[in-house]
Each structure stands twice: as structure tokens, then as C-alpha cells.
C-alpha positions, -999 to +999 in steps of 0.1 A: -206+602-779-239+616-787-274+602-772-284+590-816-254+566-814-268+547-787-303+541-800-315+502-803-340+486-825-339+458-805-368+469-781-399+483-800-422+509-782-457+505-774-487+520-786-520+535-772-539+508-783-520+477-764-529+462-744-515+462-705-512+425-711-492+428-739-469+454-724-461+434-694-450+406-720-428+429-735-413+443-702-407+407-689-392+399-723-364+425-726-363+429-688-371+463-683-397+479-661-401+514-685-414+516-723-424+546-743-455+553-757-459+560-792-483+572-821-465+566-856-433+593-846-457+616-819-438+603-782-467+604-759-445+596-730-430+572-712-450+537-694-439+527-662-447+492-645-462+509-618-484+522-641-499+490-648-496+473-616-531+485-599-548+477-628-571+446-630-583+448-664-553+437-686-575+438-716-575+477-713-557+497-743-526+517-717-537+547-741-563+547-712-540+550-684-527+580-664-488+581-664-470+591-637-439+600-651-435+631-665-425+626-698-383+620-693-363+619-727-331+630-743-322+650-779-308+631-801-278+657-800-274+654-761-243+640-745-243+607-735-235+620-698-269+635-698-283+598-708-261+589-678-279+613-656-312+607-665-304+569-658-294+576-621-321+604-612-350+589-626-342+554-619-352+544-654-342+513-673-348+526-706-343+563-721-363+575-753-347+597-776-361+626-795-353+648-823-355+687-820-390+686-832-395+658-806-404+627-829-396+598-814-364+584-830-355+549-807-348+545-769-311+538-750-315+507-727-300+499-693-285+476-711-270+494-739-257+520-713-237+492-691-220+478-724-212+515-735-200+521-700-176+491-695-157+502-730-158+534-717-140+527-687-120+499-705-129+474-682-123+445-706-083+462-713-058+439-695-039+466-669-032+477-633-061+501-614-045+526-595-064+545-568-050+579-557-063+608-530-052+641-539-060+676-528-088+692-549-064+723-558-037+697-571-055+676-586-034+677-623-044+645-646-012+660-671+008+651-644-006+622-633+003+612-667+037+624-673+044+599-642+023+568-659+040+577-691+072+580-675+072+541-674+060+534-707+026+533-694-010+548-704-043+559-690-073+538-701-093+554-684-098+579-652-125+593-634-128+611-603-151+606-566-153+641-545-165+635-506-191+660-485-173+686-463-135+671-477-106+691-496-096+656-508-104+640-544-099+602-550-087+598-585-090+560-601-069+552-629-066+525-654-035+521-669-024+493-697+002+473-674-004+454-649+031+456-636+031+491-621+051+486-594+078+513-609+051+535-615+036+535-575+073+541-569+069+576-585+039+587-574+048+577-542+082+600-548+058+624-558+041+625-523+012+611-538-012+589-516-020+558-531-049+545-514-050+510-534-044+490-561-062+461-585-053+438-605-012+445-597+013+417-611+049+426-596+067+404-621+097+411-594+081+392-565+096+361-576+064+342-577+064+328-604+102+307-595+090+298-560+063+284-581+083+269-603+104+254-576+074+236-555+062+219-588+096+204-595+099+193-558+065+173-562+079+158-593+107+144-573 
């Protein structure tokens, strides 16, 4: 997924001459606190509220105003990671995009970026979450799937969380069952250590007939 597949033309930029007024309507409308500046296709940079917020004349053109970001954008050819990035350590809500000869082609909102993260991580897929610690120097995702696959299983989705001054990686993965009760058992014959699990239906637990067995009582 490249950063151009993740433009919207839902939220247009601003200009030099709007007004401050006119920007914090727009901010307050599509809920973001960031909005580039632009001159026909020239990106002139990008307007943060704090720009606006000492200002007591919201009459004045922001063309006028000094910016105090320094200019943060992607290429249109950039990884969506590095829209991800950008996200995080700027604290940004929205992202403009350029082209290599840095025209302005559209901005990625925070928005935009949640929505492309939950499909991402598959979030809205009906399955089990796994959650696995592993040593660094074993830490093999071909054979974490051999043993999902083993059970008829797949990964939706997997990332990984390292810890300061640890050897040990926690691995989260999503797989499309939510019974995966036969799949902890191999991991677990594996000498893996499963740390937790989410949304886990054992359809062996017999729930569902004790269930079934209190409702009939009431009905006596």
C-alpha cells in the first residue's frame, strides 16, 4: 500500500488568503487540528491550530502567519508505514502528500489511517487472538504458521512488540477460528509461552448444553 492510495478529497486544503476564521470552521468540521496550505498545486506547508490560537484577529488571511511546523509530508510513492510514522512522531491528524516535484496531490487523515489500519489488522474478521512471548533469535512466523495451519487455521494478521533491555518478543496473532483450543495445545507442545488469549470459543466446554439444560429447567 502506497501513500497515493490513501489520499481523500473529502477534506479540501486551505489557502493563503483564508481567513483564520474560516480555517477553524473547517478544522471543527472534519475534526482535525492540522491543514495544509496551498497555492493552486505549490504546498506551502502545513497549518497547525496552535498556529492560530494566539491570534486575535480572525479576519487575518493565515498566509500572514508564521508556521511552526516544519513542513511534514509524504511522496506519493512512500510506504504507508512511513504515513504511519509520521502519524506517531509528529502527532499530526492529517498527512499531505506530494509528488516527486512536490505538488500537492491530497492529504491522508487520522481518519483514513484508523479505517486502513483496522482492515489491516483484520479487526472486523470473526477469529481467535493469540498472544505469544518468544525469544528474539526464535522468533520464526513460518512456524508459527505451520502450527496454525496444522489445524486448518490462518493468520489474519500478526505483528510484533520488542521490550527495553529484554531478549523476549511478544508476537500477537489473529487467526480465522475462534475455536483454537487445539491450536494452544500445539504451541504449548511446542514450548511456546502463550501469554493470552481473545475472543476464544472452546466449543468443547459444554456451554452451550449446560445452557441449554437451565432454559429447559425454567420451562418446567
Amino acid at each position: 500500500m502506497l501513500a497515493i492510495e490513501l489520499i481523500s478529497d473529502a477534506i479540501p486544503p486551505v489557502h493563503t488568503s483564508d481567513t483564520i476564521q474560516k480555517v477553524f470552521d473547517r478544522m471543527a468540521e472534519f475534526r482535525v487540528c492540522h491543514l495544509p496550505i496551498v497555492n493552486e498545486e505549490q504546498f506551502l506547508g502545513l497549518l497547525s491550530e496552535d498556529d492560530l490560537i494566539e491570534e486575535t484577529d480572525y479576519n487575518a488571511p493565515v498566509g500572514s502567519l508564521a508556521l511552526s511546523l516544519v513542513n511534514p509530508y509524504v511522496l506519493e510513492e512512500q510506504h504507508i508505514y512511513d504515513v504511519i510514522r509520521l502519524f506517531y512522531e509528529r502527532q499530526l491528524s492529517v498527512v499531505p502528500v506530494l509528488n516527486t516535484k512536490k505538488d500537492y496531490q491530497g492529504m491522508i487523515s487520522i481518519n483514513t489511517m484508523n479505517e486502513y489500519f483496522a482492515k489491516l489488522t483484520s479487526v472486523s474478521e470473526p477469529g481467535g487472538i493469540i498472544v505469544l512471548e518468544v525469544d528474539n533469535k526464535n522468533n520464526s512466523l513460518a512456524h508459527m504458521s505451520q502450527v496454525v495451519e496444522s489445524d486448518n487455521a490462518q493468520i489474519l494478521s500478526s505483528y510484533t512488540r520488542t521490550f527495553p533491555d529484554s531478549t523476549k518478543i511478544e508476537v500477537t496473532l489473529k487467526v480465522n477460528k475462534q475455536d483454537i483450543s487445539n491450536i494452544l495445545a500445539t504451541f504449548l507442545r511446542y514450548n511456546y509461552d502463550v501469554k493470552a488469549t481473545f475472543n476464544f470459543t472452546d466449543h468443547n466446554d459444554n456451554s452451550m448444553d449446560r445452557f441449554d439444560s437451565f432454559m429447559n429447567y425454567l420451562n418446567l
